[in-house]
C-alpha positions in Angstrom: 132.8 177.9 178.0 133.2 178.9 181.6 134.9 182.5 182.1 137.4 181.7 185.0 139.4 184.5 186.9 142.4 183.4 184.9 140.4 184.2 181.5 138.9 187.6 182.9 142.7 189.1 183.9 143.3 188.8 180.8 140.9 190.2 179.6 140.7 193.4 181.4 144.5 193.2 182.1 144.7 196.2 179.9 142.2 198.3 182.1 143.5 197.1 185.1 147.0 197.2 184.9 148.0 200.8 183.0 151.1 201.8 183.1 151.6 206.0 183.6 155.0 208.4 185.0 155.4 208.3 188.1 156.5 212.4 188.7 158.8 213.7 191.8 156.0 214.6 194.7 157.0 217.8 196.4 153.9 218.2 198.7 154.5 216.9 202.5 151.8 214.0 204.3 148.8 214.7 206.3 149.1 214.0 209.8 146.4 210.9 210.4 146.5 208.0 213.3 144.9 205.4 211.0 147.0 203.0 209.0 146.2 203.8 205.9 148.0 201.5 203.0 147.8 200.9 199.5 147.1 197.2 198.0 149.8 197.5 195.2 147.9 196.0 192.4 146.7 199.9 192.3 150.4 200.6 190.8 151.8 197.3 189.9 153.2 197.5 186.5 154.7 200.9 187.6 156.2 198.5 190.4 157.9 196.4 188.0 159.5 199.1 185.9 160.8 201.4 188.7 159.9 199.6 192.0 162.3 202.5 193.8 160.5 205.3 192.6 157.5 203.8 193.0 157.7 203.0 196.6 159.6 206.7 196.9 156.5 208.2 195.8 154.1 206.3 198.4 156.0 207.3 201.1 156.1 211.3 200.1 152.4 211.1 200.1 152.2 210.0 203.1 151.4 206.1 203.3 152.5 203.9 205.9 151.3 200.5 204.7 150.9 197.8 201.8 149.7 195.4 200.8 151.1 192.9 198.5 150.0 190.0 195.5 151.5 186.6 194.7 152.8 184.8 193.4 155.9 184.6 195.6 159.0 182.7 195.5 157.6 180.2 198.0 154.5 180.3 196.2 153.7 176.6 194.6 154.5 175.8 190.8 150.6 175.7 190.1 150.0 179.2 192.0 152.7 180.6 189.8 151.6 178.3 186.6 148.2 180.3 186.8 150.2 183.8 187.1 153.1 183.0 184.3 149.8 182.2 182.2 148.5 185.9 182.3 151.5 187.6 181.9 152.1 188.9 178.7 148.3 190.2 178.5 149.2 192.1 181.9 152.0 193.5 180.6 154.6 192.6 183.2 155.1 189.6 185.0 157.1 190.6 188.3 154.8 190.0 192.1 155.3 189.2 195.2 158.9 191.3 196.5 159.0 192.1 192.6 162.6 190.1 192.0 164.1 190.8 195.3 164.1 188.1 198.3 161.6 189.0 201.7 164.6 189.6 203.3 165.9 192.5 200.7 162.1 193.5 200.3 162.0 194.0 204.1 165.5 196.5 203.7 163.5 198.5 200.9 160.3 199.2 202.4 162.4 200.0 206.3 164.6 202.5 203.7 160.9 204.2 202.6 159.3 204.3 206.0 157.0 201.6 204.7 155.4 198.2 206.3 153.6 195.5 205.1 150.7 193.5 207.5 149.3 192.0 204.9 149.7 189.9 201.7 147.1 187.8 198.7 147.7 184.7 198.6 147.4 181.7 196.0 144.5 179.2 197.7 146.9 176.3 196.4 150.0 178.1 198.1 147.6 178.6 201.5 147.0 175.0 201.4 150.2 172.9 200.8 153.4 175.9 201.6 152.4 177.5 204.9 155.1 176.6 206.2 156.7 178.5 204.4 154.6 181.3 203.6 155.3 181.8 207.5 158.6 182.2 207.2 158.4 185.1 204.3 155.8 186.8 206.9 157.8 187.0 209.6 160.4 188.3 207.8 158.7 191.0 206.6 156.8 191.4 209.7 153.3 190.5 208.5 150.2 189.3 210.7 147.6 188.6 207.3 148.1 186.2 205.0 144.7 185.5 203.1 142.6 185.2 199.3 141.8 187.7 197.2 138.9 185.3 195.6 137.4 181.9 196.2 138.6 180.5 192.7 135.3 180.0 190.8 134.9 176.3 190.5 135.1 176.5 194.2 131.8 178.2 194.6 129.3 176.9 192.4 126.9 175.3 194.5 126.2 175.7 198.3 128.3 172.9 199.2 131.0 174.3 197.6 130.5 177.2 199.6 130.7 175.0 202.7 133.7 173.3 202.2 135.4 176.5 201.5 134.5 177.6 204.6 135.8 174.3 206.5 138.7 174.5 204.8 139.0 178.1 206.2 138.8 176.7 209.7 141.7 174.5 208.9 144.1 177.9 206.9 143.4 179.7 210.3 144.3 176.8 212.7 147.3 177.1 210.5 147.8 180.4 210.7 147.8 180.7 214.2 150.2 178.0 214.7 151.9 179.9 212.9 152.0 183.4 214.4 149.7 184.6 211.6 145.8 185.1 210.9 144.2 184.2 208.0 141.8 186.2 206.2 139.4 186.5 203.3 138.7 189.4 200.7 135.2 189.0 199.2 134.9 190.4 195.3 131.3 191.0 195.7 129.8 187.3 194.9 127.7 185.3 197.2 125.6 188.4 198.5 122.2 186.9 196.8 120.9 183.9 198.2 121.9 180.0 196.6 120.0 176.9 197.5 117.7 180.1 200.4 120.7 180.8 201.9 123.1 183.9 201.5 126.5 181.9 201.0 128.5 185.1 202.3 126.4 185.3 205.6 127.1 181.0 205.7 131.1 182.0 205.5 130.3 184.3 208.5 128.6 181.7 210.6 130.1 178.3 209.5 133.6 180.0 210.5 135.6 180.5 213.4 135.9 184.3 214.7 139.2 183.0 216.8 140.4 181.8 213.4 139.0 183.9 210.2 138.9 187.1 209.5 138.1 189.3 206.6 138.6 192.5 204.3 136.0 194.4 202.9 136.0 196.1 199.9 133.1 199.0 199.8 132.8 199.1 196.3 132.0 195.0 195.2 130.2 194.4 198.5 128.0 197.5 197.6 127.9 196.3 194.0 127.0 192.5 195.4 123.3 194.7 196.7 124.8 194.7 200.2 125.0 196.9 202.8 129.1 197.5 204.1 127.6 198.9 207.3 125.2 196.5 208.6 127.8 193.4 208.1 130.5 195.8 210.2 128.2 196.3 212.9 127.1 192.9 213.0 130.3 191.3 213.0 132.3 193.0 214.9 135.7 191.9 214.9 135.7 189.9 212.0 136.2 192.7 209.4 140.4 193.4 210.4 141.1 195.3 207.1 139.5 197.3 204.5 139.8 198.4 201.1 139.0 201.4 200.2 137.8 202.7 197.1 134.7 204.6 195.7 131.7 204.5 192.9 131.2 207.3 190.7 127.7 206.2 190.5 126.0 203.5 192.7 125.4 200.7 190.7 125.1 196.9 191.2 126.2 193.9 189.3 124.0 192.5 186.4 123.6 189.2 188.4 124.8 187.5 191.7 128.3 189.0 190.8 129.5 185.3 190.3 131.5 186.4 187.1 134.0 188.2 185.8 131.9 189.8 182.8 129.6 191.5 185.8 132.9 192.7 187.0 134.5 193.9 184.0 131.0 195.6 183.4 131.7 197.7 186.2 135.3 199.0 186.0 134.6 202.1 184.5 132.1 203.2 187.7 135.5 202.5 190.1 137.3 205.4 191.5 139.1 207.1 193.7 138.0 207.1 197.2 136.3 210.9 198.6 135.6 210.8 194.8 132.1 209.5 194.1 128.7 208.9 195.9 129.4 206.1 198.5 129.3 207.2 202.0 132.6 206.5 203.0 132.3 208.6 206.0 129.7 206.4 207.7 131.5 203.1 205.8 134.7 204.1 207.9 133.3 205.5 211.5 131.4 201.9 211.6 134.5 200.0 209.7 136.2 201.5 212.9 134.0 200.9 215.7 133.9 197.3 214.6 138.1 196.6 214.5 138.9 197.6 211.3 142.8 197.9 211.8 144.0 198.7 207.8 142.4 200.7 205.4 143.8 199.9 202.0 143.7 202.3 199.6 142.8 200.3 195.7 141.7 201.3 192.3 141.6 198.5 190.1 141.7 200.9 186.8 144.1 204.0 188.1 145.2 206.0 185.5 147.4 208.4 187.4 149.0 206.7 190.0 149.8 210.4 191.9 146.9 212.2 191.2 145.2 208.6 192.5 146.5 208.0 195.3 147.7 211.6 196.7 143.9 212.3 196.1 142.9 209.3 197.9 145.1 209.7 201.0 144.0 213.1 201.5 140.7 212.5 201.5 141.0 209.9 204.2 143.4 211.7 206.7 141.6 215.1 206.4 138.1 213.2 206.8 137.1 213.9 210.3 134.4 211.5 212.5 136.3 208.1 212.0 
C-alpha cells in the first residue's frame, strides 16, 4: 500500500511532535537586522497546552517572526478531515490560531512583540477558500500564504509535476488579486531527474517569477543531493523565505526522497541550526544576496524547545558575513 503524508505523520508524530517544559527565560535577545522567525510546528504541541507561555518564551529569546500550520477555521472540511484524521497519534489536535479567531491571534502575537508573514496551507483550502484565506491574512498582516508539500498522488509522474505547476500560476494570480503571494516549500523530492528532467528545476521554469515564490529548507534540499546555493544564485528572487535548520552529519535520502520512509529515515540526522556540518554561513550570505526576506528557524524532532531554539537564534544573530 502507498505510504501517503497522512500515513507517515502518524507515524513519526511521536518524534515530531514531543512535548517538553517550557522554563521562564531570563537571558535578554541578540541585536540582529534579519527577520528571523520560527515555523511553529518546531513547538506545536507545547502551543496547544500553554500557547501564552509558549509565545512568551519566543519573544524573550529574541524572535520577531512565525510562521504558522493549518488547518484553520476557514480551512475546507477535507483540509481539516485530513488533520482531525492524525490527531490523536500527534498528540494534540489544536492549528492554525490554536482556538482563538485571526482577529484575537493578531491581539496575542502584537501583546508578545511577534508577527506573522507567513502561513502552510491545505492545497484543497488554496484552491476553493482564498477568498477567504485572504481575509484571515490581512488580518494578521500576512504577505505568504503557500504548501508545505505537493500531496503525493500529485507528483507521481512528470505530468503530474506539470499540472502542479500550472495550477501554481493560477494560486499566485489569486494571490495577487488578493494582496498576497503565493509560495511553495519543497520537502526535498523532485531533485533527481523523472521522465530526463529534474521536476524541481521544471517548477522553476514552467512558473511565473511575478507570481511564485518559494522557501527553502537547507536540510531536505541538501538531503534531495542538491546544492541550496547554486539554486539561490540562480534564481534570484524566487527563494522569499527560508528555513533554517542543520545536519549533524551530511547525509542524503535513500532514493529520490519521494517518500515518507526516506524521510522518517532521516530525522534523527536533523538539528539545530550552528549545530552540525552544513555550511549555513555560505547557505545564508547567498540566501541573502538572492532576496531571501525570512529565515525560519525549524526542527522537526526538538526535544528542548529553549535550549532549541535559544541555541538556534543565537547562532544566527551572532553569525557575522550574511
Amino acid at each position: 500500500m502507498k505510504l501517503n503524508r497522512r500515513t507517515f505523520i502518524k507515524q513519526s508524530a511521536a518524534v515530531a511532535a514531543a512535548s517538553f517544559a517550557l522554563p521562564a527565560c531570563t537571558f535578554s535577545p541578540a541585536e540582529s537586522d534579519k527577520k528571523i522567525g520560527l515555523q511553529v510546528w518546531s513547538i506545536a504541541k507545547n502551543l496547544a497546552t500553554d500557547l501564552h507561555g509558549s509565545l512568551d518564551l519566543l519573544s524573550q529569546i529574541g524572535y520577531q517572526e512565525i510562521e504558522l500550520f493549518g488547518p484553520y477555521p476557514f480551512s475546507t472540511d477535507l483540509d481539516k478531515e485530513r488533520w482531525n484524521s492524525i490527531t490523536s497519534a500527534l498528540g494534540f489536535s489544536q492549528s492554525g490560531y490554536f482556538g482563538l479567531s485571526a482577529k484575537e491571534f493578531k491581539q496575542l502575537l502584537d501583546d508578545h512583540g511577534l508577527k506573522t508573514p507567513a502561513m502552510h496551507v491545505g492545497l484543497d483550502t488554496l484552491r476553493n477558500k482564498f477568498d477567504e484565506l485572504a481575509e484571515a491574512a490581512h488580518q494578521l498582516g500576512q504577505t505568504y500564504a503557500g504548501i508545505a508539500a505537493i500531496p503525493d498522488e500529485e507528483r507521481q509522474t512528470l505530468d503530474g509535476y506539470k499540472r502542479v505547476a500550472d495550477d501554481f500560476n493560477t494560486l499566485g494570480e489569486k494571490a495577487k488579486a488578493n494582496g498576497l503571494r503565493f509560495y511553495y516549500h519543497n520537502h526535498g523530492y523532485g531533485l533527481v531527474p523523472m521522465e530526463g528532467i529534474v521536476p524541481f528545476d521544471m517548477i522553476l521554469e514552467r512558473t511565473d517569477p511575478a507570481l511564485v515564490f518559494f522557501e527553502m529548507d537547507v536540510f531536505w534540499t541538501t538531503a534531495g543531493g542538491a546544492d541550496p546555493v547554486k539554486y539561490l544564485d540562480a534564481n534570484p528572487g524566487r527563494f522569499k523565505l527560508m528555513h533554517v535548520k542543520d545536519m549533524k552529519q551530511l547525509v542524503r535520502f535513500s532514493g529520490d526522497g519521494g517518500n515518507p520512509q526516506q524521510w522518517m529515515e532521516l530525522f534523527p540526522h536533523i538539528t539545530d541550526a550552528g549545530s552540525g556540518v552544513l555550511d549555513l554561513k555560505t547557505i545564508l550570505s547567498h540566501a541573502s544576496k538572492a532576496g531571501v526576506e525570512h529565515f525560519v528557524v525549524e526542527n522537526d524532532v526538538i526535544t528542548n524547545p529553549k535550549e532549541s531554539l535559544e541555541k538556534a537564534y543565537q547562532y544566527l544573530t551572532k553569525l557575522e558575513g550574511w
